[in-house]
mmCIF file of the C-alpha atoms, coordinates in Angstrom:
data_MODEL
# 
_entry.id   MODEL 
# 
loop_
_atom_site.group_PDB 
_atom_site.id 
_atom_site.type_symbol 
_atom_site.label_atom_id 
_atom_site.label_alt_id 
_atom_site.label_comp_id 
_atom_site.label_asym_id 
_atom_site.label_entity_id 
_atom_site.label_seq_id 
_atom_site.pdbx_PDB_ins_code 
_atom_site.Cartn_x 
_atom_site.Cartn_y 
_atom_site.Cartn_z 
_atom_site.occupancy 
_atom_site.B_iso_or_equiv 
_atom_site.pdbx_formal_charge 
_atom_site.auth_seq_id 
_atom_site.auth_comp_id 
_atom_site.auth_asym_id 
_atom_site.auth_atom_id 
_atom_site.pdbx_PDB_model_num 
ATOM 1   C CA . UNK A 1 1   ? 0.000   0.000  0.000   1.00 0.00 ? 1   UNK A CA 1 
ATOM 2   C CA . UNK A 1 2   ? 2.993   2.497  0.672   1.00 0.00 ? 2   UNK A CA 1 
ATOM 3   C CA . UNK A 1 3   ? 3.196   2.392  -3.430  1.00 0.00 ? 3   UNK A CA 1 
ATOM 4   C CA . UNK A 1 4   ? 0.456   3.011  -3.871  1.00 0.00 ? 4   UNK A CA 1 
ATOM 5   C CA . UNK A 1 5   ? -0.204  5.866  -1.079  1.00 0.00 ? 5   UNK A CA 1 
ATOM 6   C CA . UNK A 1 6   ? 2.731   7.383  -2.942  1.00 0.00 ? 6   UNK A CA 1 
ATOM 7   C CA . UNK A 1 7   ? 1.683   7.646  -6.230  1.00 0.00 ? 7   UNK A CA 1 
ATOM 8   C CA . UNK A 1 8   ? -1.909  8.565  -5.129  1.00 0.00 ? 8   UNK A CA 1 
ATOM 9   C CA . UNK A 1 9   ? 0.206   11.617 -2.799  1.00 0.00 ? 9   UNK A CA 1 
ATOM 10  C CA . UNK A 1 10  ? 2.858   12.461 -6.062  1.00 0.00 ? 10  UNK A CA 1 
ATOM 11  C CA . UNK A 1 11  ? -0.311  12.369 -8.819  1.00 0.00 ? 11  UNK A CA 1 
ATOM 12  C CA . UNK A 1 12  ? -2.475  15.168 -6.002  1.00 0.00 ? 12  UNK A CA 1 
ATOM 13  C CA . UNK A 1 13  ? 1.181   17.118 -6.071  1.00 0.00 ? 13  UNK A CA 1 
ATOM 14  C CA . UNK A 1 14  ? 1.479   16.829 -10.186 1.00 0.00 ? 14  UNK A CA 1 
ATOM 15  C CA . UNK A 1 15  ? -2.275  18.183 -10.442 1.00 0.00 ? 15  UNK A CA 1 
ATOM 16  C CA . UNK A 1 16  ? -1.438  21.173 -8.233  1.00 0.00 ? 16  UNK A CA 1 
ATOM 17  C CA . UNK A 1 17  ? 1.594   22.275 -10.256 1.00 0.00 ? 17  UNK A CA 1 
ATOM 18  C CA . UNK A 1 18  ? 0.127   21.618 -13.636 1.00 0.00 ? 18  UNK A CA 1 
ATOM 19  C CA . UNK A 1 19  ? -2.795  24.481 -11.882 1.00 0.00 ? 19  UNK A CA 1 
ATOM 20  C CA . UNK A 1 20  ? -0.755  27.089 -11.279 1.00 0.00 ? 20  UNK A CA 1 
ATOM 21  C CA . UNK A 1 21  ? 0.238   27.882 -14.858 1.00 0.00 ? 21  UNK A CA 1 
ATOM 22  C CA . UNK A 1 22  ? -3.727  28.096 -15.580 1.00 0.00 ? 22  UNK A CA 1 
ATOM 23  C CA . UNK A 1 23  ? -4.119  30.270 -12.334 1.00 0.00 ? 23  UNK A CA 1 
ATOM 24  C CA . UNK A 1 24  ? -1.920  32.444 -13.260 1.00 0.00 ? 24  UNK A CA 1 
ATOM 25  C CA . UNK A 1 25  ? -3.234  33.151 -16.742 1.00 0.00 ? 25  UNK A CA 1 
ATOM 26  C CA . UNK A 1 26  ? 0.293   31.847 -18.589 1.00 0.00 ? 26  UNK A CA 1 
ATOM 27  C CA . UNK A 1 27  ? -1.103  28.945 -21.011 1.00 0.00 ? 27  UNK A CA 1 
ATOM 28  C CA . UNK A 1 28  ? -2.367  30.461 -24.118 1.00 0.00 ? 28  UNK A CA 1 
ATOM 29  C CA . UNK A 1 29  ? -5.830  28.971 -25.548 1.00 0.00 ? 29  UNK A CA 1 
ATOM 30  C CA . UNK A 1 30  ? -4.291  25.690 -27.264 1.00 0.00 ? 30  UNK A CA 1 
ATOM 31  C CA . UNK A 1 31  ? -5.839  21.908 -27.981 1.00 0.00 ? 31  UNK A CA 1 
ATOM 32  C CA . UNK A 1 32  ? -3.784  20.072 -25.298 1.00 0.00 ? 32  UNK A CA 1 
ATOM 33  C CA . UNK A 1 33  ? -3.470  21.773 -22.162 1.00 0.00 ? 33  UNK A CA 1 
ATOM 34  C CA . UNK A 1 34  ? -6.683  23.935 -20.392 1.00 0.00 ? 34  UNK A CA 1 
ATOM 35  C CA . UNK A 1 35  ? -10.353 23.948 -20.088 1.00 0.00 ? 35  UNK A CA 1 
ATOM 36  C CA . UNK A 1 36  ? -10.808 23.279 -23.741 1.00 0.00 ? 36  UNK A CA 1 
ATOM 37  C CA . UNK A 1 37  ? -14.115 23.414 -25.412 1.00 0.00 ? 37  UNK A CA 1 
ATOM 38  C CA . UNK A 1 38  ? -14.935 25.738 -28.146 1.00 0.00 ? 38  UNK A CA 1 
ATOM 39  C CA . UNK A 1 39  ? -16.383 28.571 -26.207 1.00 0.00 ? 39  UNK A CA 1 
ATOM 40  C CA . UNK A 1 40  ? -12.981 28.970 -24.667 1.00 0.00 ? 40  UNK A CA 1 
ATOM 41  C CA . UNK A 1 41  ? -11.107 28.210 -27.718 1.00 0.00 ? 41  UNK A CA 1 
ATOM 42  C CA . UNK A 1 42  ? -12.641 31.219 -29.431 1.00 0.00 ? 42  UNK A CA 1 
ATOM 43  C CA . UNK A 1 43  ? -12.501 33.677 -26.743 1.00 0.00 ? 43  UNK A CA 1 
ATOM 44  C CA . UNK A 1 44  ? -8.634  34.342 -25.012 1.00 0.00 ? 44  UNK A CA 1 
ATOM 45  C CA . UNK A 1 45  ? -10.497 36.924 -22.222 1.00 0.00 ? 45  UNK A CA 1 
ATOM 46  C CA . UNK A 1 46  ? -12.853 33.974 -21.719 1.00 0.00 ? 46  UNK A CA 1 
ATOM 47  C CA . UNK A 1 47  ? -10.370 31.126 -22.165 1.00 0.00 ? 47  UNK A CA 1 
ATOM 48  C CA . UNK A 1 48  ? -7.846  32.955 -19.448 1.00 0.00 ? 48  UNK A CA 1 
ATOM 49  C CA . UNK A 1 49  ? -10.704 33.481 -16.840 1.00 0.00 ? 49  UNK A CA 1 
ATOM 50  C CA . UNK A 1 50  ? -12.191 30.166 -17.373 1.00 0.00 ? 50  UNK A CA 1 
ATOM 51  C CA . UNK A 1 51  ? -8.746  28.251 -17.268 1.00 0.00 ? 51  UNK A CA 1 
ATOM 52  C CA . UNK A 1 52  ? -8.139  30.666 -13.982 1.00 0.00 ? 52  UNK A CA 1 
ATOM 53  C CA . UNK A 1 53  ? -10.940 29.381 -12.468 1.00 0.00 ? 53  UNK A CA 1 
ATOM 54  C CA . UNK A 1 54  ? -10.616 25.811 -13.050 1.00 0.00 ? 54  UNK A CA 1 
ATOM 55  C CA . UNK A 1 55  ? -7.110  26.028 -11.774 1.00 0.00 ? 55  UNK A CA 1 
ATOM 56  C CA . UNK A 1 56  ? -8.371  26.857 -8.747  1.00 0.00 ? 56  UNK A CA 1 
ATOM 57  C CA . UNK A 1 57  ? -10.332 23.768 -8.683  1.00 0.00 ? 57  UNK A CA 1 
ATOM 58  C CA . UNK A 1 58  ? -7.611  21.326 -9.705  1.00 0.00 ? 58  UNK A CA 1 
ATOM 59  C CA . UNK A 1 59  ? -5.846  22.446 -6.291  1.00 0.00 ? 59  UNK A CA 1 
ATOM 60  C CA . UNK A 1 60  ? -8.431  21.319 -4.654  1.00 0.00 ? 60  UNK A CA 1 
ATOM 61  C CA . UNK A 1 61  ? -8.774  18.360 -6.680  1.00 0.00 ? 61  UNK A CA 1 
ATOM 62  C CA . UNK A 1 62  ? -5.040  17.520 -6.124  1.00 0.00 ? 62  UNK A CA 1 
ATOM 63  C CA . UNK A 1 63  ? -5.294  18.051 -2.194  1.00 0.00 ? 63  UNK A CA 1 
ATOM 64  C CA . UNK A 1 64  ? -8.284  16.025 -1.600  1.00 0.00 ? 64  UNK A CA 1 
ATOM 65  C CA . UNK A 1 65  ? -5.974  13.349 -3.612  1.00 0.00 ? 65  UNK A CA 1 
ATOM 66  C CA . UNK A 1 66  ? -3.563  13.901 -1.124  1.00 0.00 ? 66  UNK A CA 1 
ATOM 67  C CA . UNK A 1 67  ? -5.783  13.902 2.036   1.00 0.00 ? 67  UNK A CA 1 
ATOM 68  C CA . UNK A 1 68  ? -7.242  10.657 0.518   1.00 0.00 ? 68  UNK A CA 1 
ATOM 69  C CA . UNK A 1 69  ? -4.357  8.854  0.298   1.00 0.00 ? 69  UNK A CA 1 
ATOM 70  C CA . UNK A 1 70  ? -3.135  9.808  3.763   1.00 0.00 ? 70  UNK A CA 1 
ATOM 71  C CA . UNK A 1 71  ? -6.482  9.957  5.520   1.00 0.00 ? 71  UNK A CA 1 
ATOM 72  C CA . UNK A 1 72  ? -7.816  6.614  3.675   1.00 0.00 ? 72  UNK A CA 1 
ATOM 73  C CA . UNK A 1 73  ? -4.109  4.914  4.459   1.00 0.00 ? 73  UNK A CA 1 
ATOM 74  C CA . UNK A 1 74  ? -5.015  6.079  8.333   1.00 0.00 ? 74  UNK A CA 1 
ATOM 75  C CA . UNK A 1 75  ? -7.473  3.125  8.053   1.00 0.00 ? 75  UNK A CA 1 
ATOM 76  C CA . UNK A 1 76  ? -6.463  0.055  10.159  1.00 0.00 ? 76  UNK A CA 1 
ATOM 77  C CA . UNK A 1 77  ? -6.395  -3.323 8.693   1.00 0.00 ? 77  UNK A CA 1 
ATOM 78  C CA . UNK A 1 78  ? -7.921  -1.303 5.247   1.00 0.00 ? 78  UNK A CA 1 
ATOM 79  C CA . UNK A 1 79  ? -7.657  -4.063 2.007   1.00 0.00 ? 79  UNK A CA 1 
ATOM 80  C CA . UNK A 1 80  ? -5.777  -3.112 -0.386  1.00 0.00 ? 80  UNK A CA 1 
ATOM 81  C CA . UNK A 1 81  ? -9.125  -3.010 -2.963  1.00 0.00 ? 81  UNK A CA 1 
ATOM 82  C CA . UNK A 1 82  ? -10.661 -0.984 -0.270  1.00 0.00 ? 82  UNK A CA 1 
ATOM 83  C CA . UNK A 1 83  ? -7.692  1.915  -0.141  1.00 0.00 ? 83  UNK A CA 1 
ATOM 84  C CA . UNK A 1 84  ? -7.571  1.825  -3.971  1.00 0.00 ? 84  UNK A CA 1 
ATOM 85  C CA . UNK A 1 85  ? -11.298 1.955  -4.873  1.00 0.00 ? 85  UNK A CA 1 
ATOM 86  C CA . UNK A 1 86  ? -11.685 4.806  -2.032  1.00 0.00 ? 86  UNK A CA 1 
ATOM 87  C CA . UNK A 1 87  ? -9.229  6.793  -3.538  1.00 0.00 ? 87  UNK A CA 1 
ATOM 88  C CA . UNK A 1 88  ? -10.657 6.606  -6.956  1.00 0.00 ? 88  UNK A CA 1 
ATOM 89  C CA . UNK A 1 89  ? -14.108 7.868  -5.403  1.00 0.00 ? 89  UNK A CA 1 
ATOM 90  C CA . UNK A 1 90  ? -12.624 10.860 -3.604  1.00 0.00 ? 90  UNK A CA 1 
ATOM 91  C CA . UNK A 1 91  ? -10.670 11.645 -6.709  1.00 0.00 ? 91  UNK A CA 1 
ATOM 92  C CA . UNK A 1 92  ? -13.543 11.405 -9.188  1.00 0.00 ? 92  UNK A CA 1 
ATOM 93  C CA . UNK A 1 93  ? -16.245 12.759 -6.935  1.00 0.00 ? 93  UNK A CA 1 
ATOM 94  C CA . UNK A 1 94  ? -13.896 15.745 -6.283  1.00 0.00 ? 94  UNK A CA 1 
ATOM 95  C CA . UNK A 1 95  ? -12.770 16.165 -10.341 1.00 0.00 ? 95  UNK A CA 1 
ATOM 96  C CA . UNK A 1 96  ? -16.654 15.691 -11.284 1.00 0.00 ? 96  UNK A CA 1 
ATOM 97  C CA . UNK A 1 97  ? -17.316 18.838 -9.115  1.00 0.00 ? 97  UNK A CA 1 
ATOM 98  C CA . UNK A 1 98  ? -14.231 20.769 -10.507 1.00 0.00 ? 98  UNK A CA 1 
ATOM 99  C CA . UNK A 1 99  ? -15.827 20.198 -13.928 1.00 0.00 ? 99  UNK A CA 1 
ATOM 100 C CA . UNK A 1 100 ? -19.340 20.753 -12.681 1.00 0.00 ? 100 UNK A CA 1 
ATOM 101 C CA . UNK A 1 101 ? -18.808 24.376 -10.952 1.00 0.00 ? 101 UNK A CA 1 
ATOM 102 C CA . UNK A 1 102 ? -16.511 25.278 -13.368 1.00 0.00 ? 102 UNK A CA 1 
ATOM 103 C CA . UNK A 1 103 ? -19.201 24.900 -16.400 1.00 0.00 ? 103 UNK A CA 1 
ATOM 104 C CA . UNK A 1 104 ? -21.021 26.699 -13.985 1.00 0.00 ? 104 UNK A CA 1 
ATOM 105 C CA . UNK A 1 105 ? -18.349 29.479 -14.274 1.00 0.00 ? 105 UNK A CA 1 
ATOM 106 C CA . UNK A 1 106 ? -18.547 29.489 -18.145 1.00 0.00 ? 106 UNK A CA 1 
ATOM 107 C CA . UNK A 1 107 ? -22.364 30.024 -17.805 1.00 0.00 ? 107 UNK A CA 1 
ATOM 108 C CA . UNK A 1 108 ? -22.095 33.360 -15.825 1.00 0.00 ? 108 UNK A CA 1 
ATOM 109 C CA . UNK A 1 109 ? -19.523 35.022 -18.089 1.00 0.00 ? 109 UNK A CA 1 
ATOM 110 C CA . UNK A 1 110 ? -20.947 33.925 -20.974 1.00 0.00 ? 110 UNK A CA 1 
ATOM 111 C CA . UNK A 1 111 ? -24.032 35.084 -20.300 1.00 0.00 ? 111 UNK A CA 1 
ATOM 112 C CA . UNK A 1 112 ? -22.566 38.648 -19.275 1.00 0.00 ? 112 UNK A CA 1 
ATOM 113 C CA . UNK A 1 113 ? -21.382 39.137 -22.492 1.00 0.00 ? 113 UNK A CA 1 
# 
């Protein structure tokens, strides 16, 4: 399980750095890398505010990773399955909501415009 905590800890860690170009407006609309749909594509003031945002959600995305993994790991006599499928819940339930608000996000600004 110690492998496993620690890829589950470096992946939360990876997420966080990959945010901070995004919160701090440096990635230029592109297909690879960003909140890319077409709306944001189109738009740089909207692609740079939306990316911003979402940023801000991947830390939290990568910490709850991280808390997981150490919280879930806290767990005596936890199988193996158990610490694996857990973590996969907190991470998707925690992306799904990163994805969810920041739709949410796009809404408002679009519809300010």
């Amino acid at each position: 399980m110690t492998l496993l905590k620690t890829i589950y800890i470096l992946g939360g860690l990876l997420l966080i750095l990959l945010s901070i170009p995004l919160i701090l407006r440096k990635i230029r609309p592109n297909p690879w890398y960003g909140f890319r749909i077409r709306w944001t594509l189109e738009d740089p003031e909207l692609w740079y505010s939306v990316n911003a945002y979402t940023g801000k959600w991947l830390v939290f995305v990568g910490l709850c990773a991280i808390l997981g993994a150490i919280g879930l790991a806290l767990i005596p006599e936890i199988s193996l399955d158990a610490y694996a499928f857990g973590n996969l819940g907190i991470f998707a339930a925690s992306f799904i909501l990163s994805i969810i608000q920041s739709m949410r996000f796009l809404r408002t600004l679009d519809n300010q415009k």
